[in-house]
py3Dmol code that shows the C-alpha trace and the ligand (Angstrom):
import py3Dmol

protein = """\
ATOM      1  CA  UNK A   1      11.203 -20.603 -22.379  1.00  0.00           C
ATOM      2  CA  UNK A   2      12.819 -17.993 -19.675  1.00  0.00           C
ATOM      3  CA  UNK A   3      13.305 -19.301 -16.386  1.00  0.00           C
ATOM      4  CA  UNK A   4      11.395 -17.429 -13.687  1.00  0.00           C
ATOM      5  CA  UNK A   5      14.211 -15.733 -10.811  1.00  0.00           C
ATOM      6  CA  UNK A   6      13.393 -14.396  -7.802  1.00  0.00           C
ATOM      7  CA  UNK A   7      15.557 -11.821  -6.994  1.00  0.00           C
ATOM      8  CA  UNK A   8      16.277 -10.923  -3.031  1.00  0.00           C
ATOM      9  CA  UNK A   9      13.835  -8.058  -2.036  1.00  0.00           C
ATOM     10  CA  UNK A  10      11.381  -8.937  -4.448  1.00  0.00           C
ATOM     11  CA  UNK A  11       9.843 -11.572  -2.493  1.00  0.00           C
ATOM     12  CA  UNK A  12       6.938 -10.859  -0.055  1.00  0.00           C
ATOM     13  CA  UNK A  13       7.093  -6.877  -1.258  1.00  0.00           C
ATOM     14  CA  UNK A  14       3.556  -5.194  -0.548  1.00  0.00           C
ATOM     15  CA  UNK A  15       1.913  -4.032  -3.850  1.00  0.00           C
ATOM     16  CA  UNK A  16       0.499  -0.195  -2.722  1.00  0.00           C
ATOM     17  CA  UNK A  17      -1.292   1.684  -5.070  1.00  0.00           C
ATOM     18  CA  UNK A  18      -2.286   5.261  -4.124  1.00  0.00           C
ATOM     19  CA  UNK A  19      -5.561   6.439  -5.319  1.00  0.00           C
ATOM     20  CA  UNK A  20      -5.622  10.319  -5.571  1.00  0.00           C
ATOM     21  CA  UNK A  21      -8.016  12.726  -6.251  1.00  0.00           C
ATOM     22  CA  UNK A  22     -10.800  15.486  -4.515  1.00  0.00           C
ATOM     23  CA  UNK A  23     -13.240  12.992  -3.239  1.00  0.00           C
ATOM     24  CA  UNK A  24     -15.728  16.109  -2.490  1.00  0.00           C
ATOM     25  CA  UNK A  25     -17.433  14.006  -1.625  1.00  0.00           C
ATOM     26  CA  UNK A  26     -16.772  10.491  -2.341  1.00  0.00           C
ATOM     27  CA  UNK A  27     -19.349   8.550  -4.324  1.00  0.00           C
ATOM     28  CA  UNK A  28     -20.296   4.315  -5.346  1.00  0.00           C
ATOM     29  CA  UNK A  29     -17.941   5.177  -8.322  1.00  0.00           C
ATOM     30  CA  UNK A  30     -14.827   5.663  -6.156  1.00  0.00           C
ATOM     31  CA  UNK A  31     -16.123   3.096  -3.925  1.00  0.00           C
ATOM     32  CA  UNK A  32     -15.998   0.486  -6.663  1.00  0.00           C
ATOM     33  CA  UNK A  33     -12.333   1.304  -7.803  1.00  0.00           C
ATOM     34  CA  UNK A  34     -11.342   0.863  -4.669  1.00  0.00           C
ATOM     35  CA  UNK A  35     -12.491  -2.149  -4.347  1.00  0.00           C
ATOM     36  CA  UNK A  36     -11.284  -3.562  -7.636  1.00  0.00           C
ATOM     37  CA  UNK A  37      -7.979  -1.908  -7.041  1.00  0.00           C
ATOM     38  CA  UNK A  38      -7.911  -3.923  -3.626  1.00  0.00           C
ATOM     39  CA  UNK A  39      -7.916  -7.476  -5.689  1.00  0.00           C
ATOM     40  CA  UNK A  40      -4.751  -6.573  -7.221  1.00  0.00           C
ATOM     41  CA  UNK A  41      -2.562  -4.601  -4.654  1.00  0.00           C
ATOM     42  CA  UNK A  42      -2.012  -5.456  -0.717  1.00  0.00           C
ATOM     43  CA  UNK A  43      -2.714  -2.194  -0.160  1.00  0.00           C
ATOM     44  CA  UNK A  44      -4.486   0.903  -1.472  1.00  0.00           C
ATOM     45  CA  UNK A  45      -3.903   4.070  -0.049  1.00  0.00           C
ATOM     46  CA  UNK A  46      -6.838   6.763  -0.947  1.00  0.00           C
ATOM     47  CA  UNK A  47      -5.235  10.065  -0.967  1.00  0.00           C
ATOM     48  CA  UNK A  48      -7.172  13.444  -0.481  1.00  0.00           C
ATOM     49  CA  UNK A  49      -5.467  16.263  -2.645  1.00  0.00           C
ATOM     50  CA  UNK A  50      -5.707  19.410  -0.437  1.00  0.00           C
ATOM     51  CA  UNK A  51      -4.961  21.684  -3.804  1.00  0.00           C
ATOM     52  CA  UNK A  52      -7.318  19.647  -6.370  1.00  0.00           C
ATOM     53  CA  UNK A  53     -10.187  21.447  -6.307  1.00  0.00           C
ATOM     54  CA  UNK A  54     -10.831  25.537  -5.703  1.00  0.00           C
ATOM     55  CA  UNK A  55     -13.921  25.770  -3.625  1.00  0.00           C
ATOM     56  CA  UNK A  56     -14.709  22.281  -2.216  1.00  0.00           C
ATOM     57  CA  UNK A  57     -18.093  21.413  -0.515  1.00  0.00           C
ATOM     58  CA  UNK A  58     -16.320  19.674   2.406  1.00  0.00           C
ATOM     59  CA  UNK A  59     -12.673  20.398   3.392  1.00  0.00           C
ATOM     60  CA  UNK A  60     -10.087  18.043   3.516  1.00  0.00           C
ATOM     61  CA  UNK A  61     -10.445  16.785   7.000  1.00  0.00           C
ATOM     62  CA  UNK A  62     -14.387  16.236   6.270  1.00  0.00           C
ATOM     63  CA  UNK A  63     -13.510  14.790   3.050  1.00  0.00           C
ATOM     64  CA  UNK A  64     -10.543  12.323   4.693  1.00  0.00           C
ATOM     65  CA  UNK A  65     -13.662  11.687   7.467  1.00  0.00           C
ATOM     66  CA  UNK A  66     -16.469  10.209   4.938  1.00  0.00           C
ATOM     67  CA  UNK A  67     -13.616   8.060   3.172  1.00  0.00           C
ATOM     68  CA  UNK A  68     -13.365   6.446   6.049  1.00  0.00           C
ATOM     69  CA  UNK A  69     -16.467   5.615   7.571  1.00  0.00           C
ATOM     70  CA  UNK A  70     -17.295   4.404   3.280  1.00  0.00           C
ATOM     71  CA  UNK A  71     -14.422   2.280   4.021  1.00  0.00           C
ATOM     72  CA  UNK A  72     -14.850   0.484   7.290  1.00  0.00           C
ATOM     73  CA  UNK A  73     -14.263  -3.124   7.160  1.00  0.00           C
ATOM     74  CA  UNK A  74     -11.596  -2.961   4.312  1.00  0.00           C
ATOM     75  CA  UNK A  75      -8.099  -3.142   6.508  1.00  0.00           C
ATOM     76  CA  UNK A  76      -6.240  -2.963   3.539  1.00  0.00           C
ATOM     77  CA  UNK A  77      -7.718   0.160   2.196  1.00  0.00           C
ATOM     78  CA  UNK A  78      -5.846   3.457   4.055  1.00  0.00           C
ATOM     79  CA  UNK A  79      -7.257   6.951   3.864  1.00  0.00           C
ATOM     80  CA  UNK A  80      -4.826  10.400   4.163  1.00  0.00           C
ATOM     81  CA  UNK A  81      -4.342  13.533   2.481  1.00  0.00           C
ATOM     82  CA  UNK A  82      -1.337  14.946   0.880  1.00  0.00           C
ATOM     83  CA  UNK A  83      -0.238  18.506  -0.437  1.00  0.00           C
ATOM     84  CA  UNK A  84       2.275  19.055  -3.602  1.00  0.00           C
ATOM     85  CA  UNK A  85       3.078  16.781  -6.772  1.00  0.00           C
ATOM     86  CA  UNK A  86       1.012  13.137  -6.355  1.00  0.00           C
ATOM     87  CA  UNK A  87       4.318  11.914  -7.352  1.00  0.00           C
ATOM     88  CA  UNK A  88       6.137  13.421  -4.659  1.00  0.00           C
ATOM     89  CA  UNK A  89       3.327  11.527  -2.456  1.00  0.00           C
ATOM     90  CA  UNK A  90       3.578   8.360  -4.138  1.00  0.00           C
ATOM     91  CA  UNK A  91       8.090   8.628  -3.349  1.00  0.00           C
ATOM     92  CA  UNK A  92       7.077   9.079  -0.012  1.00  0.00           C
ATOM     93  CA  UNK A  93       4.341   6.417   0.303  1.00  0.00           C
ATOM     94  CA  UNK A  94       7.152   4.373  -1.199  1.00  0.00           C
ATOM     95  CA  UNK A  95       4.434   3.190  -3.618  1.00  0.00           C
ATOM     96  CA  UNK A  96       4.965   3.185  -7.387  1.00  0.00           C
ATOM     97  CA  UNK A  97       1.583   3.181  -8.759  1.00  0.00           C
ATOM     98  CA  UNK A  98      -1.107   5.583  -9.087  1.00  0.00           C
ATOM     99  CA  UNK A  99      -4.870   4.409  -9.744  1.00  0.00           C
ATOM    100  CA  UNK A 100      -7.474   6.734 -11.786  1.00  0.00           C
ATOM    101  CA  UNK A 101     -10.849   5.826 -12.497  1.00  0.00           C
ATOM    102  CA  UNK A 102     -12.004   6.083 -16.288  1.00  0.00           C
ATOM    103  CA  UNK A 103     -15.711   6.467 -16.716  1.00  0.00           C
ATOM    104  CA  UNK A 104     -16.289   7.702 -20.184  1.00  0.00           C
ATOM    105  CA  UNK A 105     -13.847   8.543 -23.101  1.00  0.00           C
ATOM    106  CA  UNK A 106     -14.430  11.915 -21.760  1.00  0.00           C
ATOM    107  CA  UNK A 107     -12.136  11.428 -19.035  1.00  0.00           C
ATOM    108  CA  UNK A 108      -9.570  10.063 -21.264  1.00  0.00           C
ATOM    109  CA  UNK A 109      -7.987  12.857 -22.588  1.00  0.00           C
ATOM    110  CA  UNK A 110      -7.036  14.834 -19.011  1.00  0.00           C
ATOM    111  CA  UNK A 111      -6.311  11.464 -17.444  1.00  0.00           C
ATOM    112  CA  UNK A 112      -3.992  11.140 -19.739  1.00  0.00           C
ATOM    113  CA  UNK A 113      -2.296  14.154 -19.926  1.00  0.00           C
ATOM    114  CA  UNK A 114      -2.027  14.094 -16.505  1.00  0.00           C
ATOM    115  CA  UNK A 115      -0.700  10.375 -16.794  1.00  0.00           C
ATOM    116  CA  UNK A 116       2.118  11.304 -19.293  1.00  0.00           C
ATOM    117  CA  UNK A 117       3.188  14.646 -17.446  1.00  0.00           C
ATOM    118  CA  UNK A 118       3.704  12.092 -14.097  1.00  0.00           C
ATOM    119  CA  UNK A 119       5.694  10.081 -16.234  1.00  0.00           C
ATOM    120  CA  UNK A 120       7.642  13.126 -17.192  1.00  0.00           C
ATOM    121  CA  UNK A 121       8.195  14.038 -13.760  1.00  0.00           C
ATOM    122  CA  UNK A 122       8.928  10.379 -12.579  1.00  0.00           C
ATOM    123  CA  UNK A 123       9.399   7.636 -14.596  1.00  0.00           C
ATOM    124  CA  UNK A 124       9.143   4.929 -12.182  1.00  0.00           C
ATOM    125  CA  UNK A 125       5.242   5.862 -11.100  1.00  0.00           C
ATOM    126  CA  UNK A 126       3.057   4.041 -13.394  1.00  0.00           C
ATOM    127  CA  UNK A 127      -0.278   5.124 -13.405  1.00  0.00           C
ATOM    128  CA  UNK A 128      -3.252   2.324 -13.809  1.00  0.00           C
ATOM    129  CA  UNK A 129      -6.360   3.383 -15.135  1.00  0.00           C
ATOM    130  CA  UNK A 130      -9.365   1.007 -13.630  1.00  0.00           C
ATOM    131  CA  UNK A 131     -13.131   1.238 -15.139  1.00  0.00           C
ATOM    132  CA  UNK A 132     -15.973   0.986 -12.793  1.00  0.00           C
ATOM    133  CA  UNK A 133     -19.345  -1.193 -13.293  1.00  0.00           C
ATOM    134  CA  UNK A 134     -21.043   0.324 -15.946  1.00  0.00           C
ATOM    135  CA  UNK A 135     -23.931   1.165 -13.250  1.00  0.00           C
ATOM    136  CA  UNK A 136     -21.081   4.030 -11.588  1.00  0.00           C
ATOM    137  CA  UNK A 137     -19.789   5.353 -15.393  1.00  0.00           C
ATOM    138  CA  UNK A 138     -22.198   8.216 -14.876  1.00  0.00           C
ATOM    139  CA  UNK A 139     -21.677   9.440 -11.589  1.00  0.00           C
ATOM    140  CA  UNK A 140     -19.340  12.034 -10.626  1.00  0.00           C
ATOM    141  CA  UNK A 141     -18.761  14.159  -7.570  1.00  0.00           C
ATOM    142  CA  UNK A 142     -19.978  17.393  -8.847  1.00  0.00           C
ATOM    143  CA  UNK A 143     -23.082  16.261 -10.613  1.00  0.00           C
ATOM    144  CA  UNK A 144     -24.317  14.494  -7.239  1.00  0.00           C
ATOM    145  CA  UNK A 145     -23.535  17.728  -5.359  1.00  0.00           C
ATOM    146  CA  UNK A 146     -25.135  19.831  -8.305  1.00  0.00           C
ATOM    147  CA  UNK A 147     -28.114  17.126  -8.203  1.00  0.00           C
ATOM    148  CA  UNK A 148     -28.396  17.677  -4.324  1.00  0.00           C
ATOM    149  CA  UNK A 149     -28.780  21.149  -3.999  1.00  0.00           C
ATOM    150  CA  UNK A 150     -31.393  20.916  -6.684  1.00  0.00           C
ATOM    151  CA  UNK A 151     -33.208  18.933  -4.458  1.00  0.00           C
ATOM    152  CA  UNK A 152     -32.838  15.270  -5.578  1.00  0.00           C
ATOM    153  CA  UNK A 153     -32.346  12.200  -2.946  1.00  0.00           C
ATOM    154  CA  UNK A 154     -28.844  11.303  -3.595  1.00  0.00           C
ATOM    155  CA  UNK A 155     -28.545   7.469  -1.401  1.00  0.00           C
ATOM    156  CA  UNK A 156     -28.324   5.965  -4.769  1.00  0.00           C
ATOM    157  CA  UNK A 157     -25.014   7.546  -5.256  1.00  0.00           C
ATOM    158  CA  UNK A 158     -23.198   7.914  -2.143  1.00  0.00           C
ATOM    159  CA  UNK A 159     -23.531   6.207   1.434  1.00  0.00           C
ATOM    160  CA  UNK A 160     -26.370   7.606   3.130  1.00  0.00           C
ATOM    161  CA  UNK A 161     -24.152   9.040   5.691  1.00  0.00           C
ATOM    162  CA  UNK A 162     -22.489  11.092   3.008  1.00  0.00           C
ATOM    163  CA  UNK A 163     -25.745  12.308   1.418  1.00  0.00           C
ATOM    164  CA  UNK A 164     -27.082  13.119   5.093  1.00  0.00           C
ATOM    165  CA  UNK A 165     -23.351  15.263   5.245  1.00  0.00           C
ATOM    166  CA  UNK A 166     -24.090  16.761   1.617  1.00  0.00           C
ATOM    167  CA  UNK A 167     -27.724  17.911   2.487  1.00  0.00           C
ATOM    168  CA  UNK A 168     -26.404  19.197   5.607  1.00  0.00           C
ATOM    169  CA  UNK A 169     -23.938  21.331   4.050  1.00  0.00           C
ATOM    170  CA  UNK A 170     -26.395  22.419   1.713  1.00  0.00           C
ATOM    171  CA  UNK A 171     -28.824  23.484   4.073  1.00  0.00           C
TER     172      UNK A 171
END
"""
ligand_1 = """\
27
ADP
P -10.191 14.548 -9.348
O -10.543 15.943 -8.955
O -8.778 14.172 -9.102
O -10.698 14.119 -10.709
P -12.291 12.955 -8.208
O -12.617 12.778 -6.783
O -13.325 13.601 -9.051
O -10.929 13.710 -8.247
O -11.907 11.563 -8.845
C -10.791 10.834 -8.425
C -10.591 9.713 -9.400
O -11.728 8.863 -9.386
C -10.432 10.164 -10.845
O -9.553 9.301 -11.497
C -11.824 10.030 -11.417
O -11.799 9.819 -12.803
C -12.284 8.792 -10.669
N -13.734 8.720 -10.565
C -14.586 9.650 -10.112
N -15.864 9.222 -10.171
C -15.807 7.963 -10.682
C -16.784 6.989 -11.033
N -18.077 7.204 -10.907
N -16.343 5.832 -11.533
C -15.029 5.613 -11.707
N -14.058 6.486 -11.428
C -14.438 7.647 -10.921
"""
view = py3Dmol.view(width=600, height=400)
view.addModel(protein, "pdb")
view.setStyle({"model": 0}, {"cartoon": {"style": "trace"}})
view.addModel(ligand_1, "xyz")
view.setStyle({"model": 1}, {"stick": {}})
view.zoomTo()
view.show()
């Protein structure tokens, strides 16, 4: 059997894990990995990409607003935005992990592409992929937006200050 060494500097280190992604708007799903990812890191930083998406329904400062009001009461979950690589984000955050949410096998194959080409670019960011409760594995941004402007009450999805934002914007 090994013997277990701490090394100086590895003792009391925070764990952060940044979360990145659109959140247009945010939903239960990314709710739920949050909160998973918050058992297993000190901190999680949610990070709005200002370049993810082309035309958003809320813009980045609206987007960084709803995170946080979702988030209220969870001191070790942080909200911001970022611009450029999420790599370059995650160096800066001095973080070295990068959470994604997998919902279906669908998401797989972009995730990881996108997980391997990260690697590529810096090989000390791991990325982390967390699954939701099987009750979120359907829900995505854009079909709750799409589902809204058809009409349909959307507080099963999101907070009901975010669906009171989304049928706002909607008119
Ligand atoms: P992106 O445009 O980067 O995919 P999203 O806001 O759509 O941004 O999603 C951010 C991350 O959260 C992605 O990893 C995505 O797979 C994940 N995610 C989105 N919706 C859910 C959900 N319902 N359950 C679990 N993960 C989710």
């Amino acid at each position: 059997m090994g013997s277990l060494r701490i090394y100086p500097g590895e003792v009391n280190m925070t764990k952060i894990a940044i979360y990145p992604g659109s959140f247009d708007p945010v939903t239960y799903g990314h709710l739920d990995i949050i909160k998973r990812a918050l058992k297993i890191f000190d901190k999680v930083i949610v990070a709005v990409a200002h370049n993810a998406e082309k035309e958003p329904l809320f813009d980045v400062p609206e987007r960084v607003e709803l995170l946080r009001r979702s988030l209220k009461g969870l001191k070790r979950a942080e909200v911001d935005d970022f611009e450029g690589l999420v790599v370059n984000y995650v160096k800066r955050k001095k973080a070295n992990v990068v959470i994604r949410g997998l919902r279906m096998i669908s998401d797989f194959e972009y995730e990881f592409q996108m997980a391997l080409t990260n690697r590529k670019l810096c090989s000390s960011v791991e990325t982390i992929f967390m699954m939701p409760s099987e009750s979120y594995s359907y829900l995505s941004s854009k079909l709750i937006k799409e589902a809204a402007a058809l009409g349909a009450n959307i507080k099963a999805f999101v907070p009901v200050f975010v669906a009171k934002a989304v049928k706002e914007k909607l008119g």
